[in-house]
N, C-alpha and C positions, 0 to 999 in steps of 0.2 A: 667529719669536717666541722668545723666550729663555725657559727652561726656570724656572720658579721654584723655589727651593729650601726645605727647611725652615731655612737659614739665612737664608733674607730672609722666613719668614711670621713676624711679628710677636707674633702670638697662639699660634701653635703654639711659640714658643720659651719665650714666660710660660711657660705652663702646662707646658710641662714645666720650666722656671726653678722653677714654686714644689714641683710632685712631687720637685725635685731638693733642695729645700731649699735653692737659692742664687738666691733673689731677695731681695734686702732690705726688704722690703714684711712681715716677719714675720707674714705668713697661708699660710702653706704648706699644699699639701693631700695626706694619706698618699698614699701610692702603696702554703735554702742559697743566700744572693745570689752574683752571679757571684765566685767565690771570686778575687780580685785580689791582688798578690800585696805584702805589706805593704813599707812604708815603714817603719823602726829606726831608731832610734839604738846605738849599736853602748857596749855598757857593759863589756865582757870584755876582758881584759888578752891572753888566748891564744886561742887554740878548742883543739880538741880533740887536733890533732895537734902542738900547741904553738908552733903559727905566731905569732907577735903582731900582734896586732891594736889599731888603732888607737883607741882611747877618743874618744865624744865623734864619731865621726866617722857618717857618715850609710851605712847599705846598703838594698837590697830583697830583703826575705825569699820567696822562692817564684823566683826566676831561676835559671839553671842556672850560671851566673857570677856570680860574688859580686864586686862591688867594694864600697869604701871611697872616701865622699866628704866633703871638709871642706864643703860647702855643697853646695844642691841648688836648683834652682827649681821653685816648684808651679806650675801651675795649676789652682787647686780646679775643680772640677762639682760638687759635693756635699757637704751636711750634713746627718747624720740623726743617730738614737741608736738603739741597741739595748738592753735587760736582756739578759745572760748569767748563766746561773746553772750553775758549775762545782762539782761533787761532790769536794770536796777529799779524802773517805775512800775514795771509787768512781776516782778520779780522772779522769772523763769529767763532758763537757756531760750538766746533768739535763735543762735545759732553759732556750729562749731564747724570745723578744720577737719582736712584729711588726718590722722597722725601720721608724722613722715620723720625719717631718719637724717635731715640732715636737710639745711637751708637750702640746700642745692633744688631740693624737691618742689613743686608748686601746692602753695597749700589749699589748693580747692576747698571751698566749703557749701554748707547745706544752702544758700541762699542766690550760688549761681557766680560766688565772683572771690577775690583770692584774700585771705586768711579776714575773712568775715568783713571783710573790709577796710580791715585797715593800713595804713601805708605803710613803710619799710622803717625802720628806724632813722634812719639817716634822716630821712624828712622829718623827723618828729623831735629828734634832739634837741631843734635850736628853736623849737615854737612852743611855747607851752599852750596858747592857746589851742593849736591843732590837737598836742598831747591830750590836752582836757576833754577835747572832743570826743575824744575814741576811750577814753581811759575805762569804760566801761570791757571793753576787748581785750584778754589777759593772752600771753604766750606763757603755756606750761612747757618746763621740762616736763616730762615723764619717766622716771626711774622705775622699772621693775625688777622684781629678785625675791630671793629666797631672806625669810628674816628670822635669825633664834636668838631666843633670850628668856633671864627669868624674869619676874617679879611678881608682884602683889594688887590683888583686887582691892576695893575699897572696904572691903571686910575684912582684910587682911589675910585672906588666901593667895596663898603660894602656886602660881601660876608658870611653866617652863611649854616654850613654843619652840616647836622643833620646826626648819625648812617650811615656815607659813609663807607663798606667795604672796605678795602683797604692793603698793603702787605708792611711788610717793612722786608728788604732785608740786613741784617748785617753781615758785615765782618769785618776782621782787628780790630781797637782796641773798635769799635761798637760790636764786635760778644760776649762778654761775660757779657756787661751791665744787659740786659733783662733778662737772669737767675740769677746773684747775686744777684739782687734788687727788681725783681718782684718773679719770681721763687720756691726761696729757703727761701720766707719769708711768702710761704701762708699758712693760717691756716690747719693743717691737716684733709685731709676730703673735701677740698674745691678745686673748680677749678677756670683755669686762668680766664673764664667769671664772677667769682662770683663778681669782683671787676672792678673799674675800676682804670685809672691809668693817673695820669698827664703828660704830656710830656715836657719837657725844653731843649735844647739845650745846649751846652756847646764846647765855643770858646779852641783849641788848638794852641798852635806856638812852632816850633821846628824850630831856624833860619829863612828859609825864607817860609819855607813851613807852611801853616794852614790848619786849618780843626777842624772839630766839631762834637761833639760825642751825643746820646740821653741819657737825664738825665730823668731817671725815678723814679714818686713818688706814689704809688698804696695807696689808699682809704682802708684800712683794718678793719677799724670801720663802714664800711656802705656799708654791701655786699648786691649786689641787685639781685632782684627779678627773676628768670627763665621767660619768656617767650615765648608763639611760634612765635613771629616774632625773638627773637634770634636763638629760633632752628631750623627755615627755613631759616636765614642766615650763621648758621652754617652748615646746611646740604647740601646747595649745594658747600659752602667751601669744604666739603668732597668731597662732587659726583667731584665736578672738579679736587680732585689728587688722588680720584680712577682711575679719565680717564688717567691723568698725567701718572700715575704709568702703567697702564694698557699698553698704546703705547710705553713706557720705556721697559716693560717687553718682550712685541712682538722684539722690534729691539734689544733685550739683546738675545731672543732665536735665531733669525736670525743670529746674528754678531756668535752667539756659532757654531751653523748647517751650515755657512760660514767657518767657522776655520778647524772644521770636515773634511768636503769637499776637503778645500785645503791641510792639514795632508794628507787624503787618495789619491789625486794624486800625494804628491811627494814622499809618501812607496810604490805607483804605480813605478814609474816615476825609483825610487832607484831601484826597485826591478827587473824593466827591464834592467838597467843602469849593475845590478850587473848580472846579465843573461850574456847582451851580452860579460862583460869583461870573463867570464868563455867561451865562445862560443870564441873569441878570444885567450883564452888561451889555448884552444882543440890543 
């Protein structure tokens, strides 16, 4: 009898299709995540030893070799969001967000209160003052998948990456590419692994300032194949923002049973305060 695998159960691939955020059925249900190592765009003329460095062109941050690629191929597993919220005077994380598959979710965070505190967008649109408030507080997309490609180190070695997991982390005018053009054009029925997806870069200037956004082109004629090396790279994608989530949830109950706490000594504190004003006024 032949062995069934989690890539021919049906059901066991939804549900983790929608914990992963890449079902198109937009009902996804939530699920330090495995720290993977990011996907760039490469925007520096040198690095440090004044090597030059190619603009525009694609590396992964966290390899012990660094190459440069004019294109990359994905294959997404995953879309989530997180809240970061970075202490620009501290200059460390204050605190961050459950990762969750879909706004529908509450995004609890480490400090007790809901997406690090900052308000919904709708409130924030029409006040820049409030905006500026919070602007320290990012919402990432979060992209993971499979990434190959070749290129070239700054020594000029020829570098080919096969199926590297890897996270790409989009904000600002990056945060909404990857659902317009990947997303919202898959066939119904199908997830974000079923395809893959070309990557390009794309040069911006606004005055003096640049930067570069990921141009995405997804393969929709030639969806591939399920198999268990994809679903052992997707499942520990999971198990690592089950853990994410899990230590998220521990210092979200902490930071709440901390608040408690402090509430009940100062309706203490009041309560004796107002005692002794009445014992004074005997």
């Amino acid at each position: 009898m032949t062995k069934k695998t989690l890539a021919d159960n049906g059901q066991q691939l939804a549900a983790l299709a929608a914990e992963m955020g890449a079902s198109n059925d937009n009902t996804p249900n939530a699920t330090n995540a495995m720290r993977l190592p990011e996907l760039k765009i490469n925007s520096q003329i040198d690095d440090e030893a004044g090597n030059s460095l190619p603009q525009g062109h694609f590396y992964i941050k966290g390899l012990e070799n660094t190459a440069y690629m004019e294109t990359v191929t994905l294959r997404p597993t995953a879309n989530h969001f997180q809240y970061l919220h970075y202490d620009s005077k501290q200059k460390k994380l204050a605190s961050k967000s459950k990762i969750i598959a879909s706004f529908r979710e509450e995004a609890i965070d480490t400090n007790g209160t809901i997406r690090c505190g900052k308000p919904v967008s709708s409130q924030l649109r029409d006040n820049p003052e409030l905006k500026e408030r919070y602007a320290d507080i990012t919402c990432f997309r979060q992209v993971r998948g499979l990434v190959s490609g070749k290129g070239k180190t700054v020594d000029g070695e020829t570098v080919e990456i096969v199926d590297q997991p890897v996270i790409l982390m989009l904000k600002g005018t990056n945060f909404n590419g990857f659902e317009d053009t990947v997303i919202k054009v898959l066939p119904q029925g199908r997830n974000l692994w079923d395809f893959s997806v070309k990557l390009t870069s794309k040069r911006h200037k606004n005055g003096s300032v640049r930067w570069f956004t990921f141009e995405y082109d997804p393969d929709l004629k030639n969806p591939l194949a399920m198999d268990d090396n994809l679903v052992n790279q997707v499942t520990k994608m999971a198990e690592g923002i089950r853990s994410e989530n899990a230590r998220i949830q521990k210092a979200y109950d902490a930071a709440l049973s901390n608040q408690t706490l402090d509430r009940a000594a100062i309706d203490a504190l009041e309560g004796n305060l107002d005692s002794d004003l009445e014992d004074e006024a005997a």
